[in-house]
N, C-alpha and C positions, 0 to 999 in steps of 0.2 A: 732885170736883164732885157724886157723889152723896150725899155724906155731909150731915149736917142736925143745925144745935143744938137740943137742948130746953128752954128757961127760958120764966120768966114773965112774961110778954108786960108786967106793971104796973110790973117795975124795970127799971134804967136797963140792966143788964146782956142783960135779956127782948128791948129793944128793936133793943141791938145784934145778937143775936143774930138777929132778924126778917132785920135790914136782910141781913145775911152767907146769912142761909136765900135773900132771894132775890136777891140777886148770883146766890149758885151756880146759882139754879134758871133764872136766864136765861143766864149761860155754858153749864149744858148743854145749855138748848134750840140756841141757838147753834153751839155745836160740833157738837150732832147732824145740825143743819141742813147747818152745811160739808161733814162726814162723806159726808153722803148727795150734796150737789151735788157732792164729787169723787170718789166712786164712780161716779155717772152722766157723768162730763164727758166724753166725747170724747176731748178734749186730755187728755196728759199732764202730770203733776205730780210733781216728783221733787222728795228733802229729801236732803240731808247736811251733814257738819258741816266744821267749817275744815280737817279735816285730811285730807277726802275720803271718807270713812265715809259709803256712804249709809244714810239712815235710812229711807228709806218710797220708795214707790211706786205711786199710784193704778192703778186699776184701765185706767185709759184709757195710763197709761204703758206698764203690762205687754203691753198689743197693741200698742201703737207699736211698743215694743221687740220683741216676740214675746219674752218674759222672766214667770218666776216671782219675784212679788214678795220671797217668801219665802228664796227659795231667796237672793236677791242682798242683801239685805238684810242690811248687818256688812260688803260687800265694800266696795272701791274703786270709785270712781264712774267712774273710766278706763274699766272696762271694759265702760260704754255707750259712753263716747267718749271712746276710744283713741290720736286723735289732736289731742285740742284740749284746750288748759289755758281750765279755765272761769274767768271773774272777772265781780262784782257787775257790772249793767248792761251786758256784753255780750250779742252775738246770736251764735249762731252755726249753722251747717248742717251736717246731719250724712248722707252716703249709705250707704247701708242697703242688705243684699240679702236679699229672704227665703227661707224652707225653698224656696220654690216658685220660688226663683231671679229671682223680682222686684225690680226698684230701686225703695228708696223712697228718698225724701226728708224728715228731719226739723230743725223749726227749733225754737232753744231761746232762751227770754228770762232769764237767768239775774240773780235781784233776791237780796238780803242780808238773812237774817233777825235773829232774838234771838242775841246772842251769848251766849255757853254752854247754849243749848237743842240739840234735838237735828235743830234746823231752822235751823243757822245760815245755809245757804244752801238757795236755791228753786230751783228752775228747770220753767217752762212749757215744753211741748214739744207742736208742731203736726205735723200732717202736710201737706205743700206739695208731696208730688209731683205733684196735677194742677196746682198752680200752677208748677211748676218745667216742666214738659210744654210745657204752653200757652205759656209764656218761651221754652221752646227750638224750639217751632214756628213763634210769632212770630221769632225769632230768625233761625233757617233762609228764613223765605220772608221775610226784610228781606232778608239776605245774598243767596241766590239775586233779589232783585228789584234787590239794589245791582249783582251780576252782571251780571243780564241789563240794566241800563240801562245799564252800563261795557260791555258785548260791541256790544250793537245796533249798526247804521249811522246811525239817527237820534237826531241832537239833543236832548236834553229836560231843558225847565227849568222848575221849579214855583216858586211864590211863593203871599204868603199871600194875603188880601182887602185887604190894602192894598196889595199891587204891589211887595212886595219879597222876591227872592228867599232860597227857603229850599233847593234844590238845585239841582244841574246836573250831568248825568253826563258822562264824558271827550269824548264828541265835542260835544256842547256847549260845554264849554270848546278843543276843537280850533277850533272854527270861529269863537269868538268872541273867543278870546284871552284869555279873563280865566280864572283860577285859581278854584278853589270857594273858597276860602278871602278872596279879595279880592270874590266876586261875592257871598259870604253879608250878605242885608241890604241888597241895593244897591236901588235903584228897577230895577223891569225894565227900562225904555226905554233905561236909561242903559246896560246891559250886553246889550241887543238889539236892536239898530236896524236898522231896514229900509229900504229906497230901491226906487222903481220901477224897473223892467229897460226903460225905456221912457225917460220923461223926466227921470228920475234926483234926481226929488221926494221926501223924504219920507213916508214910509207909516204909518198909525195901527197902533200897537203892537196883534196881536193880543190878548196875556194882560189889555192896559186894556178891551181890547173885549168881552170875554167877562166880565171883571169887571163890566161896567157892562148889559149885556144881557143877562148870567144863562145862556147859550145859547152852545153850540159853535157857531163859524166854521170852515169849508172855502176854500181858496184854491185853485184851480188854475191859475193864472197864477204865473212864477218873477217872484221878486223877488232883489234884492242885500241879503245880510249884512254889515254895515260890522265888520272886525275892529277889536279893539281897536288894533292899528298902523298902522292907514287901510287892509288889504287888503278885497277883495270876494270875499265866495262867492255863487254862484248858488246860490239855495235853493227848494224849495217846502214850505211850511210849515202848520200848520192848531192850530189850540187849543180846549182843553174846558173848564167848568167843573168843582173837586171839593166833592163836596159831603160833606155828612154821611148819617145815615141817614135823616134825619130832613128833607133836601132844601135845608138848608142853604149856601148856598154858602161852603165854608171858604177857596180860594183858585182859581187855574187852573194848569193845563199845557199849555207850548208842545211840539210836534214839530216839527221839522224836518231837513229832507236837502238834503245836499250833493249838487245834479247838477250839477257842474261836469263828471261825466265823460261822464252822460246828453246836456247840451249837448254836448258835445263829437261822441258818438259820433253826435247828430240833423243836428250840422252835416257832419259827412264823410258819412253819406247824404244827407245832400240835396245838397251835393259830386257823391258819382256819381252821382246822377240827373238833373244837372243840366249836368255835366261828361262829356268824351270821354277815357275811361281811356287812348289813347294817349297823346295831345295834349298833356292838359289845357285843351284848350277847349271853349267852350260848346259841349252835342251840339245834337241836330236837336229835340229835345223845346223844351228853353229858348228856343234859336233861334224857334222858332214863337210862342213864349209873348209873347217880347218881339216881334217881329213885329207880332201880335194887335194889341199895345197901342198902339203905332204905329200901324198901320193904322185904328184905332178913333180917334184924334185926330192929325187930317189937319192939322192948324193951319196947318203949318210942313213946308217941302219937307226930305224924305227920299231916301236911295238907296238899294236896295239890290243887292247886286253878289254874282254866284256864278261861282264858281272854279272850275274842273275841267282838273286836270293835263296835260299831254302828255308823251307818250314814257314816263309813267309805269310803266304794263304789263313794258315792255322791263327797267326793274331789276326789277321782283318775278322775272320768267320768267328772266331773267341768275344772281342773285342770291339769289331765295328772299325770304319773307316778312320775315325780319327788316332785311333791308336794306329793303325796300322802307315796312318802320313807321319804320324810324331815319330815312330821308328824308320821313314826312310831317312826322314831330317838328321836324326841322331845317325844313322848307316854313311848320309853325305858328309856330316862333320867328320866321323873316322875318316874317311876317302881322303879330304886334304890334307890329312894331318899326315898321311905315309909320302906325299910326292911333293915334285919337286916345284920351285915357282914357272919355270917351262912346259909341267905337263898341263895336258888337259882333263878335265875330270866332269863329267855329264852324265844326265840320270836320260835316259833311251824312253825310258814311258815304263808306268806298272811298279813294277822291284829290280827293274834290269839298267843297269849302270855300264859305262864306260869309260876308258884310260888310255889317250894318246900319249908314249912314251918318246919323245924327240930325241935322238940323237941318244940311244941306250942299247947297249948290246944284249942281248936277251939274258945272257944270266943274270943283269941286272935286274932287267924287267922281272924275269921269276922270284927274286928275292925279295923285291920291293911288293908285286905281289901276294909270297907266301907271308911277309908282314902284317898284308890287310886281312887276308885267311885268319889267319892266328887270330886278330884283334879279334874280329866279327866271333870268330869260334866263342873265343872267352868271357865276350861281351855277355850281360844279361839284362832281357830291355824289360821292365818291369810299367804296368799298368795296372790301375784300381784294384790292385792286392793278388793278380796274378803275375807269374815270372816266365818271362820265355828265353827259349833258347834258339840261335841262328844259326847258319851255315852260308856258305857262299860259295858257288862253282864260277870258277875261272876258266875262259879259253884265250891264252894269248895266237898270235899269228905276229911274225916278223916280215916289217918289211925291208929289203934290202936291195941295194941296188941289182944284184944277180938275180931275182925274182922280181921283177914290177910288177904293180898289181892295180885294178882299177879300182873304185869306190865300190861296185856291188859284190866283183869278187871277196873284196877283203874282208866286209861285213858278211857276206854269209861264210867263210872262210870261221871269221872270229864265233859267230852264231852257232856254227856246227862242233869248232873245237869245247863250246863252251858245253854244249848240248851233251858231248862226249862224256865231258867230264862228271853233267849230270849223272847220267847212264850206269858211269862206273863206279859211283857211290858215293856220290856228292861231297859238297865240301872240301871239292879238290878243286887242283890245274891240269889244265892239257895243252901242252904245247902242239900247235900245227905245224903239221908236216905237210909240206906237196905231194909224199907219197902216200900218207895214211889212208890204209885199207877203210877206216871207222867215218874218215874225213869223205872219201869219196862215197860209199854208200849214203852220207847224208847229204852231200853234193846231190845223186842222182834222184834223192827221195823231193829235194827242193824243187827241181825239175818237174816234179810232177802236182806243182802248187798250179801254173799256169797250163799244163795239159791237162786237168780236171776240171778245172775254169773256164776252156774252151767247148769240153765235154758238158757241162750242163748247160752253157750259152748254144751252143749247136745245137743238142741232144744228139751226140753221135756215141753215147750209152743203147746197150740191147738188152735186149730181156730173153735168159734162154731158162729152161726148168727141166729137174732131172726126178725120175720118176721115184717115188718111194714105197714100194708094192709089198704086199701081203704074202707072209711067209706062213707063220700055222694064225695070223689075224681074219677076223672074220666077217670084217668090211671091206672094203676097199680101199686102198692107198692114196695118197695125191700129189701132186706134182710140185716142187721144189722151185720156188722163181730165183733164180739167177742171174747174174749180171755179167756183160760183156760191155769192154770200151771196143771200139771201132775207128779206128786211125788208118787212112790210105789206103784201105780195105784189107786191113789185117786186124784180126780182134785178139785184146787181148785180155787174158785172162783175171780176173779179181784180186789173184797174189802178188800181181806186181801192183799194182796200185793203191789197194785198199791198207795196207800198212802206212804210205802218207795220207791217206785220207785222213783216215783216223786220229795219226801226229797232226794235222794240223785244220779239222775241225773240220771236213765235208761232210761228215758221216749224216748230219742231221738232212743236208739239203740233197744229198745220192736218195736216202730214204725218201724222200717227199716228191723226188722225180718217181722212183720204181712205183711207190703206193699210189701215186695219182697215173701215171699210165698203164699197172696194173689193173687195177679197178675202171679205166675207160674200155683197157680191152672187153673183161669182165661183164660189163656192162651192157656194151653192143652184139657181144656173144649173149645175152640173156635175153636181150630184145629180138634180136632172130632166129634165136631156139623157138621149136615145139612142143618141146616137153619138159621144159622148165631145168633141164637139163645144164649146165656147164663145169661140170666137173668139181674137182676137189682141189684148191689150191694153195702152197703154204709162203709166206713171205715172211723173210728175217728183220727184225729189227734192234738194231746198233745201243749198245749202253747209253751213248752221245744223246741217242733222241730219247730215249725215255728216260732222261735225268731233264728233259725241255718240255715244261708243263703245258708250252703254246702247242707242241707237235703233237702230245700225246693226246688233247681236247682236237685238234684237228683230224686226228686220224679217228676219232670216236667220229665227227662230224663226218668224212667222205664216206664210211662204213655205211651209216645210217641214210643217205643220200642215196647209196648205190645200190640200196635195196636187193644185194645180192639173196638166193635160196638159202635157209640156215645151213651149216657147214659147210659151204664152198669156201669159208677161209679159214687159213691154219696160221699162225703165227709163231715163227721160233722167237726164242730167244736165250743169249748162252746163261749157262749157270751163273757164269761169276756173275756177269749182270743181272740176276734175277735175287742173288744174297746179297750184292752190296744195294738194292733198291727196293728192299722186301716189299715194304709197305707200299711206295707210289706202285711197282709191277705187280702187286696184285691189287691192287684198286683200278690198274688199268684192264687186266685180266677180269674181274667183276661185269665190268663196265660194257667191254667188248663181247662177252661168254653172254650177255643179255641181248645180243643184236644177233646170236646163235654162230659167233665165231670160237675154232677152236686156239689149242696153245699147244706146243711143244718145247720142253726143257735142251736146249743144244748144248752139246758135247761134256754131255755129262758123265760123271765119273772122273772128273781132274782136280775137282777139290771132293773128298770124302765129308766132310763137314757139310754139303748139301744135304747125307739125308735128311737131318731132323730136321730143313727148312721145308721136305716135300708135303710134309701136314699144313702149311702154311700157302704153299701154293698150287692152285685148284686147276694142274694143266693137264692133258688128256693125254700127252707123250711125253716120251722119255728118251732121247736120241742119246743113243750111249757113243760116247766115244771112240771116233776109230782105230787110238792106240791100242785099245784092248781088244780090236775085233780082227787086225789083221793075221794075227799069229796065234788065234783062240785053237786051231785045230789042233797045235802041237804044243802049247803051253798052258799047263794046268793051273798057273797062278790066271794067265789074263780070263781062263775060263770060269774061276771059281768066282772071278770081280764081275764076271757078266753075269754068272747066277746068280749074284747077291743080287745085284742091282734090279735084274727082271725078280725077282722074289718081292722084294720091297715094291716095285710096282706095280704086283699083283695083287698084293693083300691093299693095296689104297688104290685099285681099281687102274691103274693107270697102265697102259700098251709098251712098251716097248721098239724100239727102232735101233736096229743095228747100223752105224755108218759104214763107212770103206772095205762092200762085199764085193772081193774082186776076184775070188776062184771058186770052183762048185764044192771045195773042202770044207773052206770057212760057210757059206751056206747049208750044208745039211750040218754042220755042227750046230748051228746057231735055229734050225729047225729042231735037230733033234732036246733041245735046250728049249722048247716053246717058245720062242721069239716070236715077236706077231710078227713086226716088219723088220723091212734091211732096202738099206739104198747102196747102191754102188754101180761099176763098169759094168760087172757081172750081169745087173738087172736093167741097165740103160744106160748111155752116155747122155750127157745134158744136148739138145738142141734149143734153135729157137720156137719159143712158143709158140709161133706160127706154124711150125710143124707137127706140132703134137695131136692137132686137131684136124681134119676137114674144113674146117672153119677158114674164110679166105680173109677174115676180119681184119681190118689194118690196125699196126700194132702201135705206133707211134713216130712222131712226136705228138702227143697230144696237150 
């Protein structure tokens, strides 16, 4: 091509010649041109011929390859690619590792040149390893993304801008039944359908919704998943728009979760909180709830009726706990078997039951009732070779529109009638009345739950004591500690209140106020005496507390603290509680009679059966009864019961104490009769202990 004719341009031979000068002279521009653009290409360019010879190698191939052109130049072309037979119009890839232990990736386009030239084959060669990178990264976080939507718990199905699906990972087709393969392409709605958990309507397809408003939906309400076989999953579900980058919306995706287990696990709590884990009946919580609503629309007459066991105690104390649950179980089964599917039937706590009657006129209620009586009555609930027998007191109370009543009226209303029924020999009913004379006294005794309760949180309790003096005795007497409440500055008296006390369990914590700011007065008066001096004093203690093994160690305990002079204390206590508690009351009496306190027997003479328990207990007096002492001057029987009784507590060493001496007849009877002592109006009215003494010692709260 560099070569060049000479002739004369004016003949025909000059001319051809011209024309051949510049053919050559533009092929070599040309070739020089190519030369240069595939020295600088990039890409590689390889040449050989049909039988594998390569011929050439751009300068862009030699760093592909990391190769000397020269050097390879005459070889076989295998030995860039060793493992692939090249042919005209294939592609093929080739991996590569360099000096520096790098992978490349190279791709070759192999086209057919001049045959017999020394280019009869081409082959372009690229480098794609960032393209092959980026493929296999994309690749990995497809896979990892196909993973994690096949692992998840939730649902998820995408579709395009027209509403037809383009995926669904495994629990999506778990819940919906349809295969990817049958759902690819389908209309969403037809392969997700939704139904109200309510009224079992039709719901608009979230993925149409989010399509059509461009904007994620949130649900938090469950709906039902209709499977492909007609089942139902409870679902909660919510959908997004996907867009491009560019904010386009290209289609949506559904999530959703299967809580069929979440229901499940929301409905057994609300089960026990609703429910009595014995039973299985309504507890006292629900019981009130529905109550409420009742009581809130009086329309239509109501009953409601509360149950509390009898003879119950006797199998727990027989028996042990577990018998005595196995008989409420069986007590609950009776309960439903008498009512209706309207009523309600709930176990209150303990052995005490309940019956909301809806829409029942009371003589129904009593009948349906005297049904459960009967049953229970006849029942016999039999445990490890013992047989027992029950009873059951019933208080209904009606509610009716004419009487409206709130939730606490009607419950202690039901509680008092029931109480009543106790009362009057168990194993009955009592219907409430709004006027019952039984009904109200236990109304006003309820009353006095929370005015005792303010009384020991204030301490607005007194301590007054009433003297017990020496009639033909030949010591001296001692003072009687007594108890006043104090309200608005009127005190009242121990017989209005000490009857609820007792009904409903203060007795033990009334005693542990008196004995503890007893004993401080006590106390302070022994540290400011001179002569060792503070008198003689007696304080009563409650069956309540001396059946509670913690009071009667404490009360040994503040004794022993207070280091009172031997006999400054005396301690009643009545008969009956001293025979139904023989043993722990005289271990207590032991106990305390070593710390040099005394004992006296209260109001003795009302069971005869104490004498032959008096060998049994070591008390120093004997407080006889005031029935027999008010009318001893003129009636020979209650006279001969008082000299029995001072006889018997003379030959067993023990003094005598006359109660309620309130005219100077009954006292010289009861002198002339050797009586030691006698307490009454007669010989002192009770004050407070502050007065009895000189002593300015403050008396309490301590």
């Amino acid at each position: 091509m560099h070569q060049r004719i000479d002739a004369d341009p004016f003949t025909e031979v000059g001319e051809i010649a011209a024309g051949y000068n510049r053919v050559s002279a533009a092929l070599e521009r040309a070739v020089g041109h190519t030369q240069v653009m595939l020295r600088k290409l990039r890409d590689g360019v390889i040449t050989w011929q049909s039988d594998g010879t390569l011929t050439g190698l751009n300068p862009g191939a030699e760093a592909l390859f990391g190769v000397n052109a020269q050097q390879l130049v005459g070889q076989p072309v295998s030995k860039l690619f060793p493992n692939n037979t090249l042919h005209p119009g294939a592609r093929h890839e080739v991996k590569l590792r360099t000096k520096e232990q790098q992978v490349r990736y190279l791709e070759i386009q192999v086209s057919e040149g001049a045959i017999g030239s020394a280019s009869e084959c081409s082959g372009m060669v690229r480098d794609i390893t960032e393209r092959k990178q980026l493929q296999e990264q994309l690749n990995r976080e497809r896979d990892l993304a196909r993973i994690t939507l096949a692992s998840i718990g939730d649902g998820v199905i995408t579709c395009d801008v027209s509403g037809n699906i383009t995926f669904m990972n495994t629990e999506a087709q778990r819940l919906t039944g349809w295969t990817l393969e049958d759902a690819i392409n389908q209309p969403i709605q037809i392969v997700y359908q939704l139904y109200d958990d309510v009224n079992e309507q039709l719901i608009n397809n979230p993925a149409r919704q989010v399509l059509t408003q461009h904007e994620a939906v949130q649900y938090s309400e469950h709906c039902q998943l209709l499977h492909r076989y007609s089942k139902r999953h409870p679902i909660q579900h919510s959908a997004a728009p996907i867009r491009s980058r560019r904010g386009i919306t290209l289609g949506a995706v559904v999530v959703f979760q299967d809580v069929s287990l979440t229901q499940k696990l929301s409905e057994q709590l609300n089960y026990q909180a609703t429910h009595d884990n014995l039973t299985g009946l309504v507890n006292r919580r629900a019981f009130e709830t529905v109550l409420t609503k009742l009581l809130e629309h009086p329309e239509h007459s109501h009953v409601l009726c509360y149950l509390d066991l009898d003879q119950f105690k006797i199998v727990n104390d027989t028996c042990g706990h577990l018998a005595g649950d196995e008989l409420l179980r069986q007590v609950a089964v009776k309960l439903k078997t008498h009512v209706r599917n309207s009523d309600t039937v709930a176990r209150l706590g303990g052995d005490e039951f309940a019956l909301i009657l809806p829409d029942c006129p009371l003589d129904k209620a009593a009948h349906i009732c005297e049904a459960v009586r009967t049953d229970i009555e006849c029942y016999r609930f039999v445990w490890q070779n013992h047989t027992f027998g029950i009873g059951v007191s019933i208080g209904l109370v009606p509610i009716t529109p004419a009487h409206p009543m709130h939730l606490s009226d009607a419950l202690h209303a039901a509680d008092a009638a029931c109480h009543i029924a106790k009362e009057a020999g168990r194993n009955r009913i009592h219907s409430h009345q709004p006027s019952d004379r039984h009904l109200l006294e236990r109304h006003g005794e309820l009353q006095w739950i929370q005015r005792l309760q303010n009384a020991l949180d204030n301490d607005t309790f007194r301590l007054f004591a009433q003297p017990v003096s020496a009639v033909c005795g030949t010591k001296p007497g001692y003072q009687e500690i007594l108890l006043r409440l104090e309200e608005n500055g009127i005190l009242i008296s121990p017989g209005s209140f000490l009857p609820a006390a007792e009904r409903y369990h203060f007795m033990t914590r009334i005693d542990r106020w008196v004995i503890r700011n007893t004993l401080a007065w006590l106390t302070d008066r022994h540290r400011g005496s001179d002569d060792n001096e503070i008198g003689y004093w007696g304080i009563n203690l409650s069956g309540e507390s001396l059946s509670d093994s913690a009071f009667c160690h404490e009360l040994i305990q503040q004794v022993r603290k207070a280091g009172l002079p031997a006999g400054s204390l005396c301690f009643e206590i009545t008969e009956s509680t001293a025979i139904a508690q023989l043993s722990k009351v005289s271990e207590l009496i032991q106990s305390l009679k070593a710390l040099g306190c005394k004992f006296a027997l209260d109001d003795f003479g009302t069971g005869l059966s104490s004498f032959s328990y008096l060998k049994q207990l070591p008390v120093n007096y004997i407080k006889i009864d005031g029935s027999f002492i008010r009318n001893i001057h003129h009636d020979p029987i209650d006279k001969a019961m008082v000299q029995a009784i001072h006889a018997v507590g003379k030959a067993l060493e023990i003094d005598t104490i006359a109660e309620h001496v309130e005219t100077q007849e009954t006292l010289d009877t009861l002198r002339s009769l050797g009586i030691e002592y006698a307490q009454g109006y007669l010989l002192g009215r009770p004050e407070a202990i502050t007065e009895t003494t000189d002593n300015s010692i403050r008396v309490m709260p301590r």
